[in-house]
C-alpha positions as CSV (number, residue, x, y, z in Angstrom):
1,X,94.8,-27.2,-124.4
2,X,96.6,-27.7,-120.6
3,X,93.8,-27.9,-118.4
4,X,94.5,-27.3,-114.5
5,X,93.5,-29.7,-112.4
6,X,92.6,-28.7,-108.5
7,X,92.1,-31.2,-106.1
8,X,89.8,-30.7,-102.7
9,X,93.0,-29.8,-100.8
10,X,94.0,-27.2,-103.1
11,X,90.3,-24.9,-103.3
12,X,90.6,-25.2,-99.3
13,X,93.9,-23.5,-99.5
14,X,92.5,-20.8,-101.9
15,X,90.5,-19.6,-99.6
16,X,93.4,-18.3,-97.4
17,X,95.7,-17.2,-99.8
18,X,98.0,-14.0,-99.3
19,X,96.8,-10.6,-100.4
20,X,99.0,-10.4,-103.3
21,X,97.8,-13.8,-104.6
22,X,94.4,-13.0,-103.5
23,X,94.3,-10.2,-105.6
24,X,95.6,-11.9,-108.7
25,X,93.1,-15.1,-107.8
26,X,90.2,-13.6,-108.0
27,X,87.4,-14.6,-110.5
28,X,87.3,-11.3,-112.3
29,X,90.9,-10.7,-112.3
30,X,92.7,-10.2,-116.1
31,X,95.5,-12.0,-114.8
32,X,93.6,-15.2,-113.4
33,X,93.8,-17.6,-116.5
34,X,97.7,-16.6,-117.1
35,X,97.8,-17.6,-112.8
36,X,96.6,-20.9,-113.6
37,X,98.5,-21.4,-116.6
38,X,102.1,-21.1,-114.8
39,X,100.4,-23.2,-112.3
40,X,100.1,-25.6,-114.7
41,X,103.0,-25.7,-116.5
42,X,105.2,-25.6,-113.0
43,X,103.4,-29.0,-111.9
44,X,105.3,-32.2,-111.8
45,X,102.8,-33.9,-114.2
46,X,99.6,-33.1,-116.2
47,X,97.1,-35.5,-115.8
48,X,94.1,-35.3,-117.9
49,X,90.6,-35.4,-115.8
50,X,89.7,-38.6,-114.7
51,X,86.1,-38.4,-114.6
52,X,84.1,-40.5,-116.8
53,X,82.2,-37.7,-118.8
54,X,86.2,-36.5,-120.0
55,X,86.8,-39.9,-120.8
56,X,86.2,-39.4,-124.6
57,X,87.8,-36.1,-124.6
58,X,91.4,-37.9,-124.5
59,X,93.4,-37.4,-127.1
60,X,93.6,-41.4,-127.6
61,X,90.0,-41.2,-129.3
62,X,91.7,-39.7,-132.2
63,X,93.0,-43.2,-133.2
64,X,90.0,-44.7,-131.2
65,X,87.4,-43.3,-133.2
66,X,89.4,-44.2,-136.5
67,X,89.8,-47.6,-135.8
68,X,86.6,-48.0,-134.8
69,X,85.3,-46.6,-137.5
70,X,87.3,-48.6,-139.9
71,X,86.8,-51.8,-137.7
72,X,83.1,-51.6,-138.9
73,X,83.8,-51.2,-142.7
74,X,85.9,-54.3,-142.6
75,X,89.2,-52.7,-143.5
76,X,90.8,-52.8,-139.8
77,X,91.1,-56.0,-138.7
78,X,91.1,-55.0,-135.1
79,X,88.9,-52.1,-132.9
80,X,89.7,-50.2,-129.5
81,X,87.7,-50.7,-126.4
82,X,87.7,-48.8,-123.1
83,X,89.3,-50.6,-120.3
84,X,87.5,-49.9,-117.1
85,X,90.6,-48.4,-114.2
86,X,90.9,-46.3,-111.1
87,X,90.3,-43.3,-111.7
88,X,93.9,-42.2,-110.7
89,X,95.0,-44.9,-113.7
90,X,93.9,-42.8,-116.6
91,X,91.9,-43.7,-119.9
92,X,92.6,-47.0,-121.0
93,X,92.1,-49.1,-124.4
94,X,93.0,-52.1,-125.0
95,X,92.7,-53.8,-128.8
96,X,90.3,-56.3,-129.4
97,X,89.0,-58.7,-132.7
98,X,86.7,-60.4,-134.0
99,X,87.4,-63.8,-135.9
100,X,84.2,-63.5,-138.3
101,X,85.2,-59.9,-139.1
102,X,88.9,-61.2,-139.4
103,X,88.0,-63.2,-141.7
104,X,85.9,-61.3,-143.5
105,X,88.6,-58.7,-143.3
106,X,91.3,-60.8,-144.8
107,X,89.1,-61.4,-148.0
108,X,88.4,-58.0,-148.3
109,X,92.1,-57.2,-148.0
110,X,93.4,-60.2,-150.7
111,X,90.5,-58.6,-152.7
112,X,92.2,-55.1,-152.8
113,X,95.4,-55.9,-153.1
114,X,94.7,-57.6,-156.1
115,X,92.4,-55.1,-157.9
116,X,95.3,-52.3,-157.4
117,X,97.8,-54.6,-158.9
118,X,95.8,-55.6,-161.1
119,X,95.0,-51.7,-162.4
120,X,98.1,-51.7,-163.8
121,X,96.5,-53.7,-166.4
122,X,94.7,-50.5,-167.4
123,X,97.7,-48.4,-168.4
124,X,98.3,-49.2,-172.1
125,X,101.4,-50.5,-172.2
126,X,101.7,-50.6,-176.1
127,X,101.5,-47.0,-176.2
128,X,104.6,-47.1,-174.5
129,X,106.6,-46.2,-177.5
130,X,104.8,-43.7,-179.1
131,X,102.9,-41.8,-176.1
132,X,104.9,-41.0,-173.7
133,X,101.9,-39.5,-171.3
134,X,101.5,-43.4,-170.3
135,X,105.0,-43.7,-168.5
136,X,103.2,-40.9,-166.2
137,X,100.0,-42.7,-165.8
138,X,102.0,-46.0,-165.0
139,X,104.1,-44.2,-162.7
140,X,101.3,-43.2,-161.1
141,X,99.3,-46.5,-161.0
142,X,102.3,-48.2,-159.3
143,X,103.2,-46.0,-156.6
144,X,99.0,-45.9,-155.9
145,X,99.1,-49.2,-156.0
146,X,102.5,-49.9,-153.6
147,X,100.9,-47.0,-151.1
148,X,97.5,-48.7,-150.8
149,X,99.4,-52.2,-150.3
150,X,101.4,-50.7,-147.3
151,X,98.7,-49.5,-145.4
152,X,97.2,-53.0,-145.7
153,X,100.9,-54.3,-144.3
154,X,100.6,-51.6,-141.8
155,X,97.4,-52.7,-140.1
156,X,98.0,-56.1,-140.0
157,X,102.3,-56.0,-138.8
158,X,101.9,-53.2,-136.9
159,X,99.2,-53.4,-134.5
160,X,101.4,-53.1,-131.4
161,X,103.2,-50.3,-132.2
162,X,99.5,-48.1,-133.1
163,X,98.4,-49.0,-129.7
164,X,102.0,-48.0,-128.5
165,X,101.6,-44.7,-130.4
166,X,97.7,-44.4,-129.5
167,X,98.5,-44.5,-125.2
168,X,101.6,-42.4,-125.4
169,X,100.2,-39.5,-127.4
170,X,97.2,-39.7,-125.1
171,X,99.1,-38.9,-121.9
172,X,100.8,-35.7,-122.8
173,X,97.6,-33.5,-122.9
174,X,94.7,-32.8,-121.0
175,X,91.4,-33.4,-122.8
176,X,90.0,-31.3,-125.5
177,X,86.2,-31.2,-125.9
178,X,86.5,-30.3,-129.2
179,X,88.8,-33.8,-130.0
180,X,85.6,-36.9,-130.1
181,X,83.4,-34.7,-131.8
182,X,85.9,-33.5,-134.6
183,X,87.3,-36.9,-135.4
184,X,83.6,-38.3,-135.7
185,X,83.0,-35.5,-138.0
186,X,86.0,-36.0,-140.0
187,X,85.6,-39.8,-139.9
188,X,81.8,-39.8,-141.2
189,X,82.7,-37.0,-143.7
190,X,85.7,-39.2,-145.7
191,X,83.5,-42.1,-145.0
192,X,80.2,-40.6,-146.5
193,X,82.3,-39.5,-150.0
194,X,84.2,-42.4,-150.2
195,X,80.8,-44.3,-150.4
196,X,79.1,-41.6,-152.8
197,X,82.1,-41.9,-155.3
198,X,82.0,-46.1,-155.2
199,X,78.4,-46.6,-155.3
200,X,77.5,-43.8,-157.8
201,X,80.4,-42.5,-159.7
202,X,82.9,-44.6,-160.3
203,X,81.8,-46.1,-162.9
204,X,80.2,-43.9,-164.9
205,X,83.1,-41.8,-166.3
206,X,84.9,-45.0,-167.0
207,X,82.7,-47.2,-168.9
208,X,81.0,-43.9,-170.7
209,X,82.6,-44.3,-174.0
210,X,85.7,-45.8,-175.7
211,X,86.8,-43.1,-178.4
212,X,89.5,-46.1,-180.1
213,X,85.8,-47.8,-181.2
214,X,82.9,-46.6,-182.8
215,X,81.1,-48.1,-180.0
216,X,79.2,-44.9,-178.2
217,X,77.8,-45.2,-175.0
218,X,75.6,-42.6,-173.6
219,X,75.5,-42.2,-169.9
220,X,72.4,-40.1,-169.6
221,X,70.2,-42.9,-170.1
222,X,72.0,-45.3,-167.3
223,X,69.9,-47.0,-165.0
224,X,70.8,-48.7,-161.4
225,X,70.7,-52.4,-163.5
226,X,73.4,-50.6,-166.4
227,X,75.6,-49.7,-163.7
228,X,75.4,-54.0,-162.7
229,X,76.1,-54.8,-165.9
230,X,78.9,-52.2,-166.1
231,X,80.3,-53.6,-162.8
232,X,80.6,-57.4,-164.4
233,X,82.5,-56.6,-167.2
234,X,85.2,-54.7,-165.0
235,X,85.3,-57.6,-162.3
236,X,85.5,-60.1,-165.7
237,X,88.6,-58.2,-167.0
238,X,90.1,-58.0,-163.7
239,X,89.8,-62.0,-163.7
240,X,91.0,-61.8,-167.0
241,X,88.2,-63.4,-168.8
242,X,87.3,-60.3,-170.9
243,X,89.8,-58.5,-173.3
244,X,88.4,-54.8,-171.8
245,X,86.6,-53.2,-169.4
246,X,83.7,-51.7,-171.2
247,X,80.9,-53.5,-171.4
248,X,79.0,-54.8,-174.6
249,X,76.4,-52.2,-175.3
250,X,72.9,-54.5,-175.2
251,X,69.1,-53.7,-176.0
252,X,66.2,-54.5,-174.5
253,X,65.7,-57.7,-175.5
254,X,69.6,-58.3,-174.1
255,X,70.8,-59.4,-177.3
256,X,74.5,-57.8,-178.3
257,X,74.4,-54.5,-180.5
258,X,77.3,-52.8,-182.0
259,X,76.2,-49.3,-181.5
260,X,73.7,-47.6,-179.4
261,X,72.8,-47.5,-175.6
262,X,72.9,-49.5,-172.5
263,X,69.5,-49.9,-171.4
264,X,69.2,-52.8,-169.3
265,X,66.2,-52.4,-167.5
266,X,65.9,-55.6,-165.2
267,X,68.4,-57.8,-163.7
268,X,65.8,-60.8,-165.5
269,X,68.0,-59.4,-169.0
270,X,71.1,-60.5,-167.3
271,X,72.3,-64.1,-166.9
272,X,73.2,-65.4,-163.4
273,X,77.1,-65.0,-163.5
274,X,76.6,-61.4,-164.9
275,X,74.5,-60.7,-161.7
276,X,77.2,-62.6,-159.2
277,X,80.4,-61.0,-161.4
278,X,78.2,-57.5,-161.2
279,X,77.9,-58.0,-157.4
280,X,81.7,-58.7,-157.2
281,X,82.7,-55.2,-159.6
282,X,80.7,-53.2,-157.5
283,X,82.4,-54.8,-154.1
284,X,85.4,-53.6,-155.6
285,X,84.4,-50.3,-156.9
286,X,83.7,-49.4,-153.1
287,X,86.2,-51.2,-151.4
288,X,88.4,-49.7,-153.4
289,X,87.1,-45.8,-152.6
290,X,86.7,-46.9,-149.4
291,X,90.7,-47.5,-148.8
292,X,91.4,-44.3,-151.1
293,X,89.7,-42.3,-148.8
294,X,90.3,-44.1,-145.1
295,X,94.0,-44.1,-145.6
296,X,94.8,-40.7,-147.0
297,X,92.4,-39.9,-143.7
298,X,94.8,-41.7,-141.4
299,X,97.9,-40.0,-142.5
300,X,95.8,-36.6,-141.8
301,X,95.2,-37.7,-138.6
302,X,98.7,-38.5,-137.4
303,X,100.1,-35.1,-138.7
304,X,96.7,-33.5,-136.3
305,X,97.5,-35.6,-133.6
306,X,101.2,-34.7,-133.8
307,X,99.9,-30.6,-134.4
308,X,97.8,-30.5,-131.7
309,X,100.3,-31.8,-129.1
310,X,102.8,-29.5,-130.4
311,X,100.4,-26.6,-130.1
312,X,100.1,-27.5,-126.7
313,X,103.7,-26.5,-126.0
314,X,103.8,-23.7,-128.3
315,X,101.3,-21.9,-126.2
316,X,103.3,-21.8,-123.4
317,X,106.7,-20.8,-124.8
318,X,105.0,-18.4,-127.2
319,X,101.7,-17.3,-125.5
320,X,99.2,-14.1,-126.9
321,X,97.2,-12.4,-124.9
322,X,93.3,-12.1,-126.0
323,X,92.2,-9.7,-128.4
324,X,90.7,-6.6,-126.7
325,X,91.7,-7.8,-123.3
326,X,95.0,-5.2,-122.8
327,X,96.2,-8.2,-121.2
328,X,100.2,-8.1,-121.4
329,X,101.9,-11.3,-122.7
330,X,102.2,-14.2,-120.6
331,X,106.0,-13.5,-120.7
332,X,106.2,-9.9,-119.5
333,X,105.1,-10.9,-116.2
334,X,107.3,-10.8,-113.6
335,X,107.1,-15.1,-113.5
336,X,110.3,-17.0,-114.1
337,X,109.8,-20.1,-116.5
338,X,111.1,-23.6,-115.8
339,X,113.1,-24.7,-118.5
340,X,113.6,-28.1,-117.0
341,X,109.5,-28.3,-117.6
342,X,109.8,-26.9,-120.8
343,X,112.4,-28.9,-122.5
344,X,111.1,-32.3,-120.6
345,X,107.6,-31.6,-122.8
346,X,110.3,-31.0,-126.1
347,X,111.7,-34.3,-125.5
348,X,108.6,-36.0,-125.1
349,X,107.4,-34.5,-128.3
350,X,110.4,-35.2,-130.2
351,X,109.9,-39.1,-128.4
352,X,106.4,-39.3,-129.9
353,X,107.4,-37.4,-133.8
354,X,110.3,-40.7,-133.5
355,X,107.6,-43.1,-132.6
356,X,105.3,-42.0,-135.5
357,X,107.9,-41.7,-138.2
358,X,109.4,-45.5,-137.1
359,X,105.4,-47.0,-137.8
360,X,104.1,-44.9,-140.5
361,X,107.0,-43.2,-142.3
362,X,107.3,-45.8,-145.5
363,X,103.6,-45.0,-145.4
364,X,104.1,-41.3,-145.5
365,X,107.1,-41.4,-147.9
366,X,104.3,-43.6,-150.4
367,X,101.8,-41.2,-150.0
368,X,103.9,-38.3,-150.9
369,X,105.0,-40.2,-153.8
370,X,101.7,-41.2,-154.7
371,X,100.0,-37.5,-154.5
372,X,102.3,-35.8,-156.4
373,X,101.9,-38.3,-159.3
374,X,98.6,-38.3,-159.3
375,X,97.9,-34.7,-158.9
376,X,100.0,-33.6,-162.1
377,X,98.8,-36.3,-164.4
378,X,95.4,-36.2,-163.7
379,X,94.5,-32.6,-162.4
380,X,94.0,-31.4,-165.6
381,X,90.8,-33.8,-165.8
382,X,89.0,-31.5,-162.9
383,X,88.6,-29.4,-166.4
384,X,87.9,-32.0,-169.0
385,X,86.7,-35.2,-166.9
386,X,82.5,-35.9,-167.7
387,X,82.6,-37.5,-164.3
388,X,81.4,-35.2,-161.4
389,X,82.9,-38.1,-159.1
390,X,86.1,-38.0,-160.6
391,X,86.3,-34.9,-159.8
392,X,85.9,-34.5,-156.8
393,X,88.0,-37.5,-156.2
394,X,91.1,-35.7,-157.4
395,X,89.7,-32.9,-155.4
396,X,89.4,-33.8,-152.4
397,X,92.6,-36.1,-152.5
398,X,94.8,-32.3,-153.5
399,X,92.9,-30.9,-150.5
400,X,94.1,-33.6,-147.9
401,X,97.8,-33.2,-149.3
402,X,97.7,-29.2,-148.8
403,X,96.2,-29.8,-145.3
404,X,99.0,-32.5,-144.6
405,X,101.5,-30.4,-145.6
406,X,100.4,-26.9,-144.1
407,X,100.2,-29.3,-140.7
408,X,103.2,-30.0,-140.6
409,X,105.0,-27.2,-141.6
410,X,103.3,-25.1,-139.4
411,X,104.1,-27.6,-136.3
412,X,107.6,-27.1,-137.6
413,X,107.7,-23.6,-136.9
414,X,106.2,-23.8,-133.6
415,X,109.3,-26.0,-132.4
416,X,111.5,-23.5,-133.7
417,X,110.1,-20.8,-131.8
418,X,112.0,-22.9,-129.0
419,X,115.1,-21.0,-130.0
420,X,113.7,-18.2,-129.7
421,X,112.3,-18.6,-126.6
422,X,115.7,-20.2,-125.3
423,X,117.3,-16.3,-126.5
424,X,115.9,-15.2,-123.6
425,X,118.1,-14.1,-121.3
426,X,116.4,-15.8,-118.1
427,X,116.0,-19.1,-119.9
428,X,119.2,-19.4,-121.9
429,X,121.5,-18.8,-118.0
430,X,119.3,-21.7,-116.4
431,X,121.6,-24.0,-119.0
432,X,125.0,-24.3,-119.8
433,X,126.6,-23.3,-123.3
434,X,127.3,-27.0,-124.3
435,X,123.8,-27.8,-123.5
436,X,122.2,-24.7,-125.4
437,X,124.9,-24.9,-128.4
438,X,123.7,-28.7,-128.8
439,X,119.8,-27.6,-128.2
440,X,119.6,-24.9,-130.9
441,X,121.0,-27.3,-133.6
442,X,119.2,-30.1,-133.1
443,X,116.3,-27.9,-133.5
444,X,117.9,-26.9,-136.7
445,X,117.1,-30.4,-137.8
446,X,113.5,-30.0,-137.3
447,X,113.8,-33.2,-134.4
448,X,109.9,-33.2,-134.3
449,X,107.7,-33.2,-137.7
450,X,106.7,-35.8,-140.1
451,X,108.9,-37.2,-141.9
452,X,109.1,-40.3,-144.9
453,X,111.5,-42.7,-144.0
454,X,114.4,-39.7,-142.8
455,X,114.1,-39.0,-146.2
456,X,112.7,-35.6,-145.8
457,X,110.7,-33.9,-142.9
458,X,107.6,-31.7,-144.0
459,X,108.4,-28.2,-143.4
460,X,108.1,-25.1,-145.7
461,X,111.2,-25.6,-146.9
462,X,110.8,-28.7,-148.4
463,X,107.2,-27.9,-149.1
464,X,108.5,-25.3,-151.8
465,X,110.4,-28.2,-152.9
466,X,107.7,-30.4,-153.8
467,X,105.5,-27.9,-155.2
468,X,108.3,-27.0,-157.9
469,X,108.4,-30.8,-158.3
470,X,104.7,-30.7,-159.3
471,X,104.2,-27.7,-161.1
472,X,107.4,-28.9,-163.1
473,X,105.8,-32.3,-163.7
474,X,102.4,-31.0,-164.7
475,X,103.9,-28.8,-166.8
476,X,105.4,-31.7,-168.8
477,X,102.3,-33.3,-168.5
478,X,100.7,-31.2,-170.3
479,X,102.8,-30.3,-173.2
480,X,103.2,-33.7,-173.9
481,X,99.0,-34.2,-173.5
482,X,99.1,-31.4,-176.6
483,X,101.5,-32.7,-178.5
484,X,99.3,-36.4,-178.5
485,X,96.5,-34.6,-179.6
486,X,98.0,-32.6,-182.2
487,X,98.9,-35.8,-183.9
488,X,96.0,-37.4,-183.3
């Protein structure tokens, strides 16, 4: 993760080293990476490499890429581009916009906004009485809908304080080859299913049937030109000029039928504002996968970005030696530590935990919220639900909260291997007892993590806490899901 960085002067002294360091210098020495990692840590600074093919190895590409990314789709009003410096400068980006695409941006935005609130609409409130099961779902249709509203408040208030975020974390690690390529995958990967579900499948499962009617509606026989027709009648009863969401089964001659399929076979069976609305409903079907998806992917990457930093440190106040090698650990070598260097690159971390909890911890503290919601009331459908794209939907959504919260336990516990480290006898004497006793509980606090809003801090501690929470409301969930259908 540190990389050491050699400069002309330094390889001309390597040559006349002494015979003690020659011998632990050379190529095929066991010892030679551990060498060059003290070197490293012992440095005033760690500059990344400044040549231009590491340039997109920085650590900064993580929010680069992202932006990027969503800068194209219309959902970030504003992209990252690379600021050509002196080499001895370092990477830098600088924001930039577009006034088409901002505009463009902001009607996509009003768009969303409007269709979450406006899926409250869905959750039958008349059934509030005598079905309890809908005070979950519209629980869980207003946090979703509060979440997806802050991230929209979040790119647009905000902007300085990601570019703020994006520049510091990039300057406290050297470059990773493995950073561009893994946030292009992860990027194209959330992008690719968040267009699969809102072209394909997110309309299916819902305008399938309506078991209140005797209306039947058999998706089997669906066709690109149903799936318009589908789309209008959800983007009418979003503008509220339908009383539901389903649309009116028709045959083939596009006259209205009480029972049977939806065959529409050309868009010539459809009058002109049922194309235009169709258009608009399918707009909103993918915009509005498109932000399910993006911004659970941003949270995951601020908890990696935060991880991989911290793993940075971790290897050197906790190092293992390689499989296989016999290599003794890093600290069993007669090397002594600097502690000054150590708890400088603590501080920094805990500097750059503070700076991403100040921008995107109402953010995290909604998500949270949101997932836990949604995964007890609707994780039973991953059994029942028709829809493939529904379920994977909930799916994938419970896989990116696991990941989010393994993250950032686990970078938790890597910070609290500092007090470990600290127990060392030759680390603990280069402070003095006020300093260590005030050092080992702050990192009782768990200083560096994610946290929502102070109001809790992701560690495994809490974790356990939120999975009782769940279990304990899908539990409920479900009995009361039974006792509904008994009576019906």
């Amino acid at each position: 993760m540190f990389e050491v960085i050699r400069t002309d002067h330094d390889k001309n002294k390597s040559h006349s080293p002494s015979r003690h360091h020659a011998h632990l210098n050379q190529h095929n020495s066991p010892y030679s990476n551990h060498i060059q990692l003290v070197k490293t840590i012992s440095s005033a600074s760690i500059l990344p490499p400044r040549t231009p093919e590491h340039l997109k190895y920085s650590y900064k590409t993580i929010f680069k890429v992202y932006f990027n990314f969503t800068f194209c789709m219309c959902i970030s009003p504003f992209r990252f581009c690379k600021v050509v410096t002196p080499w001895d400068k370092g990477v830098t980006y600088r924001m930039k916009k577009a006034t088409p695409q901002m505009l463009i941006c902001i009607l996509v935005h009003i768009l969303i906004i409007y269709n979450y609130l406006m899926s409250i609409r869905n959750v039958k409130l008349k059934m509030l009485a005598s079905n309890p099961i809908v005070y979950f779902e519209l629980f869980q249709t207003v946090t979703n809908s509060l979440y997806r509203v802050a991230f929209c408040y979040m790119l647009w208030t905000k902007q300085d304080q990601v570019v703020k975020v994006m520049h510091f974390s990039g300057d406290l690690a050297a470059p990773s080859e493995k950073i561009y390529p893994f946030t292009i995958f992860l990027c194209v990967m959330y992008t690719g299913m968040s267009l699969a579900c809102g072209i394909l499948g997110d309309e299916y499962a819902s305008h399938a049937a309506d078991n209140s009617t005797e209306t039947t509606i058999k998706t089997s026989r669906w066709t690109p030109y149903s799936f318009l027709h589908a789309s209008s009648a959800k983007a009418k009863y979003f503008l509220f000029l339908a009383d539901s969401a389903l649309p009116t089964p028709i045959n083939i001659t596009g006259h209205n039928i009480s029972t049977g399929n939806i065959t529409v076979n050309s868009v010539s069976q459809m009058e002109v504002g049922d194309v235009l609305f169709g258009v608009l409903g399918m707009t909103m079907s993918i915009y509005r996968n498109l932000f399910h998806f993006q911004s659970n992917l941003f949270l995951l990457l601020v908890t990696l970005s935060l991880a991989f930093h911290v793993k940075a440190l971790h290897v050197l106040i906790a190092p293992r030696p390689n499989s296989g090698s016999g290599l003794l650990p890093l600290n069993e070598l007669s090397i002594n530590f600097p502690v000054d260097m150590i708890l400088s690159k603590y501080r920094t971390l805990k500097d750059l935990a503070a700076m991403l909890n100040s921008t995107f911890g109402g953010l995290m503290l909604l998500y949270v919220l949101t997932s836990i919601s949604t995964i007890a009331t609707y994780l039973n459908t991953v059994i029942v639900e028709p829809d493939l794209f529904t379920k994977i939907r909930i799916v994938w959504g419970t896989n990116t909260f696991v990941i989010i919260l393994v993250t950032g336990s686990n970078l938790c516990n890597h910070i609290s291997e500092l007090k470990t480290w600290l127990g060392e006898g030759s680390n603990c004497k280069q402070l003095s007892l006020s300093q260590l006793v005030i050092l080992l509980n702050e990192l009782n606090d768990h200083p560096v993590g994610i946290s929502g809003m102070g109001l809790f801090t992701i560690h495994y501690k809490s974790v356990t806490g939120l999975v009782s929470t769940l279990v304990t409301y899908f539990i409920i969930m479900l009995q009361f899901q039974v006792a509904v259908r008994g009576d019906d």
